[in-house]
N, C-alpha and C positions, 0 to 999 in steps of 0.2 A: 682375591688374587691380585696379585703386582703387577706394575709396568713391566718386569722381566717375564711374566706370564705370558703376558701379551707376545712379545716378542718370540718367545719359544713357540705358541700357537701358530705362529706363522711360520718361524722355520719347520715344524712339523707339515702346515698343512698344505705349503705353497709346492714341495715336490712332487706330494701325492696328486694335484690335480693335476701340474706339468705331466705325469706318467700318463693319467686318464686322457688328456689334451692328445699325446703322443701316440696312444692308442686310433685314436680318429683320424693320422694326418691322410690315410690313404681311403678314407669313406668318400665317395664322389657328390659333390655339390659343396663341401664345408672343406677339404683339404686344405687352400689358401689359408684358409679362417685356423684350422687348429696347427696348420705349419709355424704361422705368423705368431701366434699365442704362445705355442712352445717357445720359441726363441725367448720369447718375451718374460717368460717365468723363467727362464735360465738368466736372464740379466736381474731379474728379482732379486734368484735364489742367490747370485753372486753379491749382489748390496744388503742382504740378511745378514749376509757372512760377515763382510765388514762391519757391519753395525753392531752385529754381536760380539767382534774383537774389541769394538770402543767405545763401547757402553755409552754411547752419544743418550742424555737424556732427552732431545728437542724430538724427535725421530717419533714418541710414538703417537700423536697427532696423524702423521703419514702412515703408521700404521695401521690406527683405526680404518682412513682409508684407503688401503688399500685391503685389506679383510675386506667391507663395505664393498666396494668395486669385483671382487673375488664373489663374492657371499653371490651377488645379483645373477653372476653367471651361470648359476646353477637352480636357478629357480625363475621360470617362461609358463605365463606372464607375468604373475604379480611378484614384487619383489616385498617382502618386509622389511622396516627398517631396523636397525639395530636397537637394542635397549636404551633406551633414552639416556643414563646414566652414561656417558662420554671420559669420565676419570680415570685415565690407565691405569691407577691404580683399583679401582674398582669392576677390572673387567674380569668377563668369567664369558667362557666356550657355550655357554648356551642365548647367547646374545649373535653367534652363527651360526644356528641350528644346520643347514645345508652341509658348511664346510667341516662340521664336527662328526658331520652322517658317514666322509670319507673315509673314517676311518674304518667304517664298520661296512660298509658296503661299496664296491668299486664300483660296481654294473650299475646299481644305483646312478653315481656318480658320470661315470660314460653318457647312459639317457641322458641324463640333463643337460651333458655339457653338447650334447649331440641336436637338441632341443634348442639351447640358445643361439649354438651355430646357423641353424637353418632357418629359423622363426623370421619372420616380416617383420611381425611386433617388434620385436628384439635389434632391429637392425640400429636404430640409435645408439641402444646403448650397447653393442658390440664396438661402432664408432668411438663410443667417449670410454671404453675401455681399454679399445688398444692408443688411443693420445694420452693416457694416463701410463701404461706399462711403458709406452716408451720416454716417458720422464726418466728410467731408470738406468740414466745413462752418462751419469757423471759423478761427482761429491754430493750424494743425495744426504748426507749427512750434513750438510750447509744449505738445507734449503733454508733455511733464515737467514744463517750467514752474523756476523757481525753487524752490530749496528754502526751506521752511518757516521756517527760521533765518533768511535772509536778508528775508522778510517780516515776521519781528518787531520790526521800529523803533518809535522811540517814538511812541506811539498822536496823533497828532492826530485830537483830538476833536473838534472843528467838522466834521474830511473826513466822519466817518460821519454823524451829526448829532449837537444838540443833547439831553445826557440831562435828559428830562422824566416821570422816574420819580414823582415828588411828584405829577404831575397825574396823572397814569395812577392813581394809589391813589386820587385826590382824585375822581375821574370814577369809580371803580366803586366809590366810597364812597357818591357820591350817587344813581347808580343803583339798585344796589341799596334804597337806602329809597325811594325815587320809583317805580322803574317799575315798579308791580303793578297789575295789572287785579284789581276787587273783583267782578270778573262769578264765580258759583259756576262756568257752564259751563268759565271757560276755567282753573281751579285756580291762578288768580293771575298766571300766566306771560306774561311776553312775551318776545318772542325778535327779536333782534339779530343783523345783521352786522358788524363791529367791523373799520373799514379797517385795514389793520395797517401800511401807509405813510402815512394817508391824517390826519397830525399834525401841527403848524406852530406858531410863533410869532406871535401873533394881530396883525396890521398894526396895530390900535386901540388896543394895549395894549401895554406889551412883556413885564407882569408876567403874561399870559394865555397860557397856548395851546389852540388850536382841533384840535378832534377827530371823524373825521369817520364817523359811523354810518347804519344803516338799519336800523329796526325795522318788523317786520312787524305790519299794521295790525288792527284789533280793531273791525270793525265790527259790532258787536251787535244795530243795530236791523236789519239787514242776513241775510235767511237764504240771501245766495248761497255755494258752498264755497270760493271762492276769493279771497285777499286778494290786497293787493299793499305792496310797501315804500315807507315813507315816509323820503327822503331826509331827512338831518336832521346839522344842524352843533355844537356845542358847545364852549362856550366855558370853559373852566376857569379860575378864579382859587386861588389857591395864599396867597398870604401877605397878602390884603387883602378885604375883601368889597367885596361890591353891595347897594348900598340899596337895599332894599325899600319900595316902595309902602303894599303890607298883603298882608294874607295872604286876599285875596278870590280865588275861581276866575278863572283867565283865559279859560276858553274863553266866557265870553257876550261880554265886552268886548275882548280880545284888547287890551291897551293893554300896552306898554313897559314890562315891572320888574315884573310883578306874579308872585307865585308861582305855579306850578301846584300845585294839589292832587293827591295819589293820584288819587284819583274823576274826576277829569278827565283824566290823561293821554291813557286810551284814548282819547276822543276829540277830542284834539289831534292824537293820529301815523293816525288815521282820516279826516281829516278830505278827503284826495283831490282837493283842488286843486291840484294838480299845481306846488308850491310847497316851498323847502327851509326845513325847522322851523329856525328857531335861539335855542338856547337859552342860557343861564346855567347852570353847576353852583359854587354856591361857598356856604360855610358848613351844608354839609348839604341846602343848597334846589335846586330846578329855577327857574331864573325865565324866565321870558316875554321874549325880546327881538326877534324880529319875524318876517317872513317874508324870502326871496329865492329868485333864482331856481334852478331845480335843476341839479343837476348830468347834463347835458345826456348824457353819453355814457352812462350806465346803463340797462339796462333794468327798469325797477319791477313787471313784471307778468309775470318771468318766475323760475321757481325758482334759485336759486344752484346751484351743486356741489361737491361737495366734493372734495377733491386725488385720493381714494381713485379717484374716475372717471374722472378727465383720466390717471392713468396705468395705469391699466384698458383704455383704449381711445386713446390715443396716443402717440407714441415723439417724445419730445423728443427735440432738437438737443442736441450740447452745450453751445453759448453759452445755449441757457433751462436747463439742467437747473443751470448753475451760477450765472442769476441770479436762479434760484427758487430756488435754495440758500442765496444770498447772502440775499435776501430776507427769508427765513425767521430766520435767524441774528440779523440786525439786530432782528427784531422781539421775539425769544425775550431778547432783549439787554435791548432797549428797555422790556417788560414782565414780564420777573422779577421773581420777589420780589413778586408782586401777584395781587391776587385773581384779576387775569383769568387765569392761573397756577396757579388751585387745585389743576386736574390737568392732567398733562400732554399737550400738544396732539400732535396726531394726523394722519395721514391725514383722518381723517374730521373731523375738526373744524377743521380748513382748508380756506375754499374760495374761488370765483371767481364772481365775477357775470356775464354778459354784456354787453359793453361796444357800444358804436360808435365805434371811434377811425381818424382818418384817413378811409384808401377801404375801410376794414373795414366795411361796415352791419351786422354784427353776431359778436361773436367771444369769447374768453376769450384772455386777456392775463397770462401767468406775472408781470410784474410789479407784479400788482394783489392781492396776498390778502387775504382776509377772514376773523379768527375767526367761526367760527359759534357762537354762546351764547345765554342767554336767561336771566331774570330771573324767582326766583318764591319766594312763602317759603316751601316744600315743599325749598328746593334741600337733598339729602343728598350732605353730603361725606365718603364713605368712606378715612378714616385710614389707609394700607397703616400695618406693621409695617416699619419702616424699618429696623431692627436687621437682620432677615434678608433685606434688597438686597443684592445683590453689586455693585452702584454708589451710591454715597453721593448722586448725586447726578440722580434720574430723568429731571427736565426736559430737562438737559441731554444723557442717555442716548436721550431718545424724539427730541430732535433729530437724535442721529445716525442713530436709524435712520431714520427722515424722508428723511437724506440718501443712505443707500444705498440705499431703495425708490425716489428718485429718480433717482439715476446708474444703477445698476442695471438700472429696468424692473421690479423684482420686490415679490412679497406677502411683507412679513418672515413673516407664518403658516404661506406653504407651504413655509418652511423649518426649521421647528419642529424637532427630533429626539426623541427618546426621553427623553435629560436635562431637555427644556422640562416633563416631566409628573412630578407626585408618587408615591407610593405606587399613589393613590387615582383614577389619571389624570385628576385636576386639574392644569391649567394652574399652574404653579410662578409666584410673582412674579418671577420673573428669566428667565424663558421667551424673551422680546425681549431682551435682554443674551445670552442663549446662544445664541440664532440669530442676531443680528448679528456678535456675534465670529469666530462658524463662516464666515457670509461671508465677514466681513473677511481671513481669513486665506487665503482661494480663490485664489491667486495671477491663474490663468488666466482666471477672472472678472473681474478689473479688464484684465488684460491685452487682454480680448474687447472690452472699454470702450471702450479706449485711454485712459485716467480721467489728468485732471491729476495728477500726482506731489504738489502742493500741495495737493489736495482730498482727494487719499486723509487725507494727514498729518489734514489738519483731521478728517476723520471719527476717525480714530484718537484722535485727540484729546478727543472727545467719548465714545467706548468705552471709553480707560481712562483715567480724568480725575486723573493725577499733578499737571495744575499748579493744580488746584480745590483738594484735600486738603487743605493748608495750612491755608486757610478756614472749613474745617466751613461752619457758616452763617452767614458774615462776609458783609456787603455787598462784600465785596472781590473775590467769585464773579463777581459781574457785571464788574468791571474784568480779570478773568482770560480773561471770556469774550469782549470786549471784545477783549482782546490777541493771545489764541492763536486766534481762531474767527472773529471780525467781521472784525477788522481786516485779517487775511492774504488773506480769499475778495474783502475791496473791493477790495486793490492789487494782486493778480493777475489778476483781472477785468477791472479797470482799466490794464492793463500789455498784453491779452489783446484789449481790444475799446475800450472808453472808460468813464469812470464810469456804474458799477452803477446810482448815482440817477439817471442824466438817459439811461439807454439804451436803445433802441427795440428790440423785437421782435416778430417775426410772430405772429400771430394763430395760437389753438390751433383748428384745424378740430373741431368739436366738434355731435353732435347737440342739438336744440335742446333747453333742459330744459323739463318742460312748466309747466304754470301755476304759481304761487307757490299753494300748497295754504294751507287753512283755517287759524287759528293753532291750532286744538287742534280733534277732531272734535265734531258738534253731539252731543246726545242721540237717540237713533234708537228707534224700535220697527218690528220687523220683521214684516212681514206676509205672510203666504200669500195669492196662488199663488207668490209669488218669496220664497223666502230670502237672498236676500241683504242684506245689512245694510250700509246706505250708509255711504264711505269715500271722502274726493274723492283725486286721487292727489295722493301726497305726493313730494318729491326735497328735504325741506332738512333737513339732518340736526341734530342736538341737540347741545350739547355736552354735557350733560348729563340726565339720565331722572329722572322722576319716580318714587315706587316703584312704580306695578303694571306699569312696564316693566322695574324691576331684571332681577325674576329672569327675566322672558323672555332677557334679554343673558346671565344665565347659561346658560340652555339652549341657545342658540347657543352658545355658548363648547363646551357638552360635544360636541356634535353638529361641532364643528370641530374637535373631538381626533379623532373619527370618521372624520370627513371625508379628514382631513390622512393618513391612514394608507390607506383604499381607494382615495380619490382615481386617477384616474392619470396619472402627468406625462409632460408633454406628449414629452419625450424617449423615455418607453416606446413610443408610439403604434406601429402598426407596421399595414400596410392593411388586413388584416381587420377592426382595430377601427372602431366606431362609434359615436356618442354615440348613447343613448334619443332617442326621437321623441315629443316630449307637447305635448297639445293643450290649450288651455283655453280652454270655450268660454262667454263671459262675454259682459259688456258690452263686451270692445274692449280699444282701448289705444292709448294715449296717440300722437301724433305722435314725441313725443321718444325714443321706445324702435325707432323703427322700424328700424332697421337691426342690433338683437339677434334681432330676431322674422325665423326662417324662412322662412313662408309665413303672408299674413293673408287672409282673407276675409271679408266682409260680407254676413252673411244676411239682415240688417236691410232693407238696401237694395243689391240686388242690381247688378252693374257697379261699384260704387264703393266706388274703390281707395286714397280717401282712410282714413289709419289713424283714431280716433278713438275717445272712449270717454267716453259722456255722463256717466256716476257717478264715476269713477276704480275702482269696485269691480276691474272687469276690470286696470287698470294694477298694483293692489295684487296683484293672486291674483300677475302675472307677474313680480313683484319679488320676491314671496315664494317664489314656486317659484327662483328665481334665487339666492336666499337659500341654500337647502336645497339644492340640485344645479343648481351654476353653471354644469357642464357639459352640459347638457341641452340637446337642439335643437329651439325651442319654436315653435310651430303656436296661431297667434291663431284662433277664430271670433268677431266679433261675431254673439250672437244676443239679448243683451235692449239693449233701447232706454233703458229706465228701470231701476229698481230695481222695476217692476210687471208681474208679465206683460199679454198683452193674449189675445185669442183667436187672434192665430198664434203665438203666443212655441212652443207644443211645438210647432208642425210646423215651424218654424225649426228647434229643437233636434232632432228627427228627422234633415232636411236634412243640421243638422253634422255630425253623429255619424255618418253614412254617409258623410258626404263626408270625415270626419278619416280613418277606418276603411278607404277606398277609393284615395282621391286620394291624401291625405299619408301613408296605412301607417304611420297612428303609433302606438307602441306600446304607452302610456297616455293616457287622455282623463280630465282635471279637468274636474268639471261643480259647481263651488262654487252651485250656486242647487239649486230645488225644484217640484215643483208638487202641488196637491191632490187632482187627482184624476190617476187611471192614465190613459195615452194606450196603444191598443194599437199604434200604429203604431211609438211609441216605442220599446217594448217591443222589436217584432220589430228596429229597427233595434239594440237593445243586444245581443240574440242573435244579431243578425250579427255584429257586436261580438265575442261570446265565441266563434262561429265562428273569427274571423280572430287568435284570441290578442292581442286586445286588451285592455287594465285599464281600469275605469271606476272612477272614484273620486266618488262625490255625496255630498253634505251633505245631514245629518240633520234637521235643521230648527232654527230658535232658539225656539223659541213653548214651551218646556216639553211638559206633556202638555194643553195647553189643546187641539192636532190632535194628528194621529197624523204617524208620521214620514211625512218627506217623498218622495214619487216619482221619479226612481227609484230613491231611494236605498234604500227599502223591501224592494228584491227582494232586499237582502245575505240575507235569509233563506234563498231558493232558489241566493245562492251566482254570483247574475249581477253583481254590483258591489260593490264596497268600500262601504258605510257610514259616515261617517267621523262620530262622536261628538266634542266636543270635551272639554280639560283644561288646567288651570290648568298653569305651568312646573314644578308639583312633582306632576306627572304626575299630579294629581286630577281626576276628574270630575268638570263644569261646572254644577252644580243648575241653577243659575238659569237656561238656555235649553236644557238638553239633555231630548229627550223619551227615555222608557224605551224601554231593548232591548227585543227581541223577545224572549221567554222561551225558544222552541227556536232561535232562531240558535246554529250552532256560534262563529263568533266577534262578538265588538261589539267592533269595535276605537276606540280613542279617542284623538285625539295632539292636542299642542297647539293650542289655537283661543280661548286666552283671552290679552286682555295682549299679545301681539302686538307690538312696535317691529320700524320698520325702518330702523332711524337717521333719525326723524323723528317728527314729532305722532303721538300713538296714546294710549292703545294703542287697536290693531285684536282684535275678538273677534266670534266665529259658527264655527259647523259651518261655512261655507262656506270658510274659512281651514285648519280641518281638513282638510278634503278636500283644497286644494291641496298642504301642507304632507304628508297621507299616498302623493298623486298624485308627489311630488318624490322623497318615501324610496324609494318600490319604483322608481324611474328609478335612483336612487343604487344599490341594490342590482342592477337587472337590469346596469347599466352593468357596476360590479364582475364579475358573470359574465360581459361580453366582452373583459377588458382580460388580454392574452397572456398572460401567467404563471399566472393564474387557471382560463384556458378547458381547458387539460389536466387539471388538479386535481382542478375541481369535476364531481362525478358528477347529471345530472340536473338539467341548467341547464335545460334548456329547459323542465320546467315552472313555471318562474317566469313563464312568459306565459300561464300559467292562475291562475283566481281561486284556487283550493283551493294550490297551489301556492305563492302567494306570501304568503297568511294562513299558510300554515305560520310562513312564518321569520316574518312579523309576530307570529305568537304568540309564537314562541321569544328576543321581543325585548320582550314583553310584563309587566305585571302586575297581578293582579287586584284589580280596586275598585270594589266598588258593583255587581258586575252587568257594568262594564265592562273590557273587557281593553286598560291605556294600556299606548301604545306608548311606551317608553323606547329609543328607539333605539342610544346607546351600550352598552347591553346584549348585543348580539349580538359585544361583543369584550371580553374578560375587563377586567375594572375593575381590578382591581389583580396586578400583574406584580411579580416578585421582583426582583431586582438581574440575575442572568443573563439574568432575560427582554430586560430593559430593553436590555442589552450585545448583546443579536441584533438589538434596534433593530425597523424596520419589516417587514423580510422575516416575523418570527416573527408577527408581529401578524397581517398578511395573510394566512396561512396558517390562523392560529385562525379567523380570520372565516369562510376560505373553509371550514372543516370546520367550522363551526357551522351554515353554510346549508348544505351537502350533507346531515347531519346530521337537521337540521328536514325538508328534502326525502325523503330514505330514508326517515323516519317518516314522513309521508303517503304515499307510494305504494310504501315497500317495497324492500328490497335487488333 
C-alpha cells in the first residue's frame, strides 16, 4: 500500500474514534479526559483535511505517529509496536490492529477507550498523548519547514525593522543619570518596564524615535504598600538637541521644554492621574513635553510576570512559542551592544503585563514583552572572566537557552549534570552552555516537539556560534545575528502563519498577579505579640540586586545544586510517592496564588472562601517555602488579620493547628509569627501535634534580647518544635534581631532569615522567614525519604516525622556559631567529588545523601 494509503487510513479512522471518544464524555470519573480528546481529534480531523488537499509529501513521518499515538489508546496495558517496516510506502492496516478493529466493532472500541481513560497505568501516556494532539494547532504541514539555507537571503532591513541602536544607548544614557530617587528609604532605585516592541519612528520628527516604558511609582508622602505603574512615552533625539527653557523643576509648573530635575522625577512618575508622561531624552536631559492619554489596554495596578511563570504554569501552542521566540531574537537584536544588555537576559528578566485587547478583559499576550530593570547608583556589575566561557559570546548563548526552555516546556537548571559543577560544587560559568547542548543533542526530545526543522537550526546556531567568531567584538555580531537568527524565525513565520509584526494571538490563561508591590520595602520595627515583620507581597522581579541580596542569590544557587540532585523527577514518580503536606499558617495569601495552594481556609472570618492576605507577609512565607521545595503541597491558614495580634489571634492559631494536624494531615506546619505570653491551649494542641508526627517550625522573635524568645517557639527546649533562629547567606548569626539560645537546649538551629530576595524588592529579613525557610528543608528532606529508589536504602525514615529525629540530620548539616548551630544545608552532600565521583554523576550523590541521613538517624536512636 502507498503513502496515500496511509493517509486515507487515518482520515477513515481518526472520526470513528473522535464519535467513540464522544460517546464517554458524560461517563463520570473520564468526562474531562474524553471531552478534552474530542476536541483534540476535531483539530486532527481539520489538519487531515488540509493535508489531504496538499498532498504535502513530508507529513507522513507524523502520520505514522500519530496512528502510533492513536493505536496505544486503545489497548491498557501493553501497547505493541507497529511493524517494524516505517516506509509509507510500505504501510498496510494490519500494522494497527486495535484502530482497524473500529471498524468492525464500536462497543469494542468504547471499552478500550473507556479502559485507557481511567487506568493508573495509562496515566503517562494519556499525558504525552494529549501534548502531542495539541501540536495540531498550526501549519503542521511545515513541521520541518524550509531549511535554514534557503532562509538566508539577503537581509531586507525595513522587513524586520528599522535599526535604532544610537537611541537605545541615547535613552539608557539619559536614564540612567536622571532616573534616581534621592529618598534614603528607597536606596536611589527605580524600577522599569522597558517594552521591548513597544519603539517607533516618532510622527513629529523623523530625526526621533519614541520609546515606550512604565516605571513603577515612588509615592513617598504615601505610607500605603502598594504602588502602581506609570505609563510613560519618550522621545529620543540622536544627532540634534531640544531647546531648553531653563533648567527650573517642572513639576510646580508642568510647562512645555523645561528640564526635570533628579529631585523631582519621583514625583512626576507618582503623580497618578491616570495620564501618559511624555518626555524628552536628548543631550543628556529629561525634558518635560506634556501629558496624553494612556495606553488604554494595560493594566497599571497589577504586578507584571516574568517569562520564568507563564512557562511554569502554561503550555504554549507552537505558533506562540515561535512568535515569543521570534520576538525575543528581534529585541536581543535590536538592543545589543548596550547597556540595557549589561547581563544577559533571562527567563526571569523577561516579562508580560496584563493586557485588555480585543474580547480578552484581561490577559497576557506572548507578543508583548517587557524587560524588567531598574535604575539606581548602587547598580553592581559583576565582570564574569570571559577567557574561561566556552562561548565567546553569552548574550547570544542565554538567547538560546531562552529558546529551548521555550520550545521545550523545561527548566534549563533541572537539567544541570555533574560537568555543570566545580571541584568545589560550585555552579561552573558554563553550567547553561552544558545543559543546553546536552539537550540540544536529545534527538527524541525535539522529535516529542515536533520542533520546526528551521528553529531547531536557529537554536543551534545560537549554541555554537561559528558565524559570530569571525567578529570578536565587531558591531558586525549584530548584523550576523540579524542574518542567521532574526531574519530566518521572521520568514518562516511568516511563510507559517503571516508576519510576526502584525500577528494576532490568543490570550495566555494565566492566574491573576496580585497587586504591583511597594517599590523597595518601608523601614519596619517589629513588635510582640506578633513577629512578624511587615512585607507587602512582591511578583515583579529585578533585573538586577542590590548588594545585601547578592549573596542571598548565592545561597540559592548552593541550595539548587542540592536541590537538583534529591529532587525527584517527575518520570521517577511511581504511586506510592507523595509530595510533604506543609501548612503555613500566617496572614493569608494572595488571590493570584490561588490555584498553587492546596487547601485554604480562613480563621479570621470563618465561611469565607475568598483567598486574601492583608500584609502580604503570609504571600511571602508561601513564595518562599516554594522557593526552597517547589514540590511541596501547600495548606494556607489565614490566622492573623494585621501584622498585630488581637485577643483571639491564639485561639485562632489553636483552631489551625488542630485543624492542619486533623483535616489536612500535614506533615509540617510553618508558624512564621509569635506571641508573649504561653497559651495552654495552644500548647496542648502542639502536643497533639507531636502525637500525630507532625513538625512545627516557629520563629524566634526579632526584638533581640530586649523579650525572651517567642511562643511557641520557646518550647524547642522540651524538644516540641523547631526554633528557627535566623543567619546572614554566609550562615552567620543575625545579632541585630536574634534573641539568645536557651543555654540547655540540645539544638538552636539557625538558617537563613536575613537579606532574603525573591526575584524582587527586598531584601526580606526576621526569624519568621527562618522558620519558613527551615519548615521547607525538613519537607525537602522527609520528601527524599519517600521517592522510590530511596525508600529501600534508607534505614529509619520514619523518624524523621519526629522532632528529635529530624534535628539529627539538621545538625549533621549543621555549623557552630555563637551558641547557634546554622544550617548549611548543602552540607549533608559531600562538597567536593573527585573526577570518578563526578563520572557516576547523580546516582552516587543520591546515595551519599541517602547514608548521611540514615547515618545522623542510627546516631540518635541506635543501630
Amino acid at each position: 500500500m502507498s503513502g496515500s494509503s496511509l493517509l486515507s487510513f487515518a482520515l477513515d479512522v481518526t472520526p470513528r474514534l473522535r464519535d467513540s471518544v464522544r460517546d464517554l464524555t458524560k461517563e463520570d470519573g473520564i468526562k474531562g479526559f474524553c471531552s478534552a480528546l474530542g476536541a483534540e481529534l476535531e483539530q486532527v480531523e481539520r489538519w487531515l483535511g488540509e493535508v489531504n488537499k496538499t498532498s504535502e509529501p513530508s507529513v507522513n513521518r507524523r502520520l505514522l505517529k500519530l496512528l502510533d499515538q492513536l493505536e496505544k489508546s486503545l489497548q491498557v496495558p501493553r501497547f505493541h509496536p507497529p511493524h517494524k517496516s516505517r516506509a509509507p510506502d510500505a504501510f498496510n492496516r494490519c500494522w494497527y490492529p486495535n484502530l482497524h478493529r473500529l471498524f468492525t466493532n464500536k462497543q469494542w472500541g468504547k471499552k478500550n477507550i473507556k479502559d485507557f481513560a481511567s487506568s493508573p497505568i495509562a496515566k503517562q501516556d494519556r499525558i504525552k498523548l494529549h501534548r502531542f494532539l495539541k501540536t495540531f494547532d498550526g501549519p503542521q504541514t511545515l513541521s520541518q519547514g524550509p531549511e535554514l539555507s534557503e532562509l538566508l537571503r539577503p537581509i531586507e532591513q525595513q522587513e524586520i525593522q528599522d535599526d535604532f541602536q544610537a537611541y537605545v544607548k541615547e535613552l539608557h544614557s539619559v536614564l540612567s543619570a536622571n532616573c534616581l530617587c534621592q529618598s534614603q528609604d528607597y536606596r536611589g532605585q527605580i524600577k522599569a518596564n522597558l517594552r521591548l516592541n513597544g519603539y517607533m519612528k516618532d510622527q513629529d520628527d523623523s530625526d526621533a524615535v519614541s520609546f515606550s516604558l512604565f516605571f513603577l511609582d515612588h509615592p513617598h508622602q504615601d505610607t500605603e504598600s502598594q504602588c502602581q505603574w506609570q505609563d510613560t512615552q519618550i522621545h529620543v533625539f540622536r544627532t540634534r538637541g531640544v531647546k531648553f527653557q531653563n533648567t527650573q523643576d517642572v513639576v510646580s509648573s508642568c510647562q512645555t521644554g523645561k528640564t526635570i530635575s533628579m529631585s523631582k522625577f519621583c514625583e512626576i512618575i507618582s503623580n497618578r492621574q491616570q495620564s501618559q508622561l511624555q518626555l524628552v531624552a536628548s543631550n543628556g536631559h529629561l525634558i518635560w513635553r506634556g501629558s496624553g492619554p494612556l495606553l488604554r489596554r494595560f493594566f497599571l495596578r497589577l504586578s507584571s510576570v516574568p517569562l520564568s511563570r507563564i512557562l511554569d504554569n502554561t503550555r504554549l501552542s507552537k505558533k506562540m512559542r515561535l512568535l515569543l521566540s521570534y520576538q525575543l531574537a528581534k529585541a536581543v537584536w535590536q538592543f545589543y551592544d548596550s547597556e540595557w544588555m549589561r547581563s544577559e537576559w533571562n527567563k526571569h528578566t523577561v516579562h508580560f503585563m496584563f493586557e485588555k485587547r480585543g474580547k480578552t478583559p484581561k490577559g497576557i499576550f506572548v507578543n508583548e514583552p517587557f524587560l524588567s530593570t531598574h535604575f539606581s547608583p548602587s547598580l553592581i556589575h559583576n565582570e564574569d572572566d570571559n577567557a574561561f566561557r566556552s562561548h565567546p559570546f553569552p548574550k547570544i548563548l542565554a538567547l538560546g537557552v531562552m529558546f529551548i526552555e521555550i520550545e521545550l516546556g523545561v527548566k534549563i537548571e533541572d537539567h544541570y549534570v555533574p560537568d555543570c559543577f566545580d571541584s568545589n560544587g560550585q555552579l561552573t560559568i558554563n553550567a547553561d552552555h552544558i545543559a543546553a547542548t546536552e539537550l540540544f543533542e536529545k534527538e527524541d526530545v525535539w522529535e516529542e516537539k515536533e520542533t520546526f526543522g528551521t528553529f531547531k537550526e536557529v537554536i543551534g546556531v545560537c549554541l555554537k556560534p561559528d558565524p559570530f567568531k569571525p567578529h570578536g567584538d565587531d558591531p558586525r555580531v549584530r548584523d550576523t545575528l540579524l542574518k542567521h537568527v532574526v531574519s530566518p524565525l521572521r520568514a518562516f513565520y511568516k511563510n507559517a502563519w503571516e508576519s510576526p509584526d502584525m500577528s494576532e494571538v490568543r490570550a495566555i490563561e494565566l492566574d491573576q498577579a496580585g497587586p504591583v508591590p511597594s517599590a523597595i520595602d518601608p523601614p519596619h520595627t517589629s513588635q510582640l505579640p506578633a513577629t512578624l515583620p511587615y512585607h507587602p507581597a512582591q511578583d515583579h522581579a529585578l533585573t538586577l540586586s542590590y548588594r545585601t541580596g547578592a549573596s542571598s542569590d548565592r545561597w540559592f544557587e548552593q541550595l539548587q545544586k542540592l536541590n537538583s540532585v534529591i529532587r525527584l523527577k517527575p518520570k521517577d514518580r511511581d504511586h506510592v510517592y507523595e509530595p510533604v503536606r506543609i501548612a503555613i499558617l500566617d496572614t493569608g495569601i494572595s488571590q493570584a496564588y490561588s490555584r498553587s495552594v492546596a487547601e485554604y481556609k480562613d480563621f479570621v472570618n470563618e465561611g469565607n472562601t475568598a483567598f486574601q492576605d492583608g500584609t502580604g507577609h503570609g504571600t511571602n512565607a508561601f513564595l518562599l517555602l516554594q522557593k526552597v521545595y517547589s514540590d511541596a503541597k501547600i495548606y494556607v491558614g489565614r490566622v492573623w488579620q494585621t501584622n498585630r495580634a488581637n485577643q483571639h489571634t491564639a485561639s485562632l492559631m489553636t483552631k489551625a493547628i488542630r485543624h492542619a494536624t486533623q483535616e489536612w494531615k500535614v506533615d509540617i506546619i510553618a508558624m512564621p509569627s509569635g506571641f508573649q505570653a504561653e497559651d495552654e491551649a495552644m500548647l496542648r494542641a502542639i502536643e497533639e501535634a507531636n502525637m500525630a508526627h507532625t513538625l512545627i517550625f516557629a520563629a524566634a522573635s526579632n526584638n533581640g534580647n530586649l523579650t525572651k524568645i517567642a511562643f511557641p517557639a520557646r518550647l524547642y527546649g522540651a524538644e516540641k518544635v523547631f526554633c528557627m533562629f535566623s543567619t546572614n547567606a554566609d550562615a552567620r548569626s543575625s545579632p541585630q534581631f536574634n534573641p539568645s539560645p536557651i543555654a540547655n537546649a540540645r539544638h538552636s538551629f539557625a538558617v537563613l532569615g536575613e537579606g532574603i530576595t525573591l526575584g524582587a524588592v527586598g531584601p526580606l529579613s526576621g526569624t519568621s522567614y527562618s522558620s519558613v525557610v527551615g519548615a521547607a528543608l525538613a519537607g525537602r528532606i522527609l520528601d527524599f525519604s519517600r521517592q522510590p529508589d530511596v525508600r529501600a536504602r534508607m534505614r529509619g525514615a520514619g523518624h524523621l516525622k519526629r522532632v528529635e529525629g529530624m534535628a539529627a540530620v539538621f545538625a549533621g548539616m549543621s555549623t557552630s556559631d555563637n551558641g547557634y548551630l546554622s544550617v548549611v544545608p548543602w552540607r549533608i552532600m559531600p562538597g567536593a567529588v573527585d573526577d570518578e565521583d563526578m563520572a557516576a554523576g547523580r546516582g552516587l550523590l543520591r546515595e551519599r545523601v541517602c547514608d548521611a541521613i540514615t547515618a545522623a538517624l542510627e546516631k540518635m536512636y541506635g543501630t
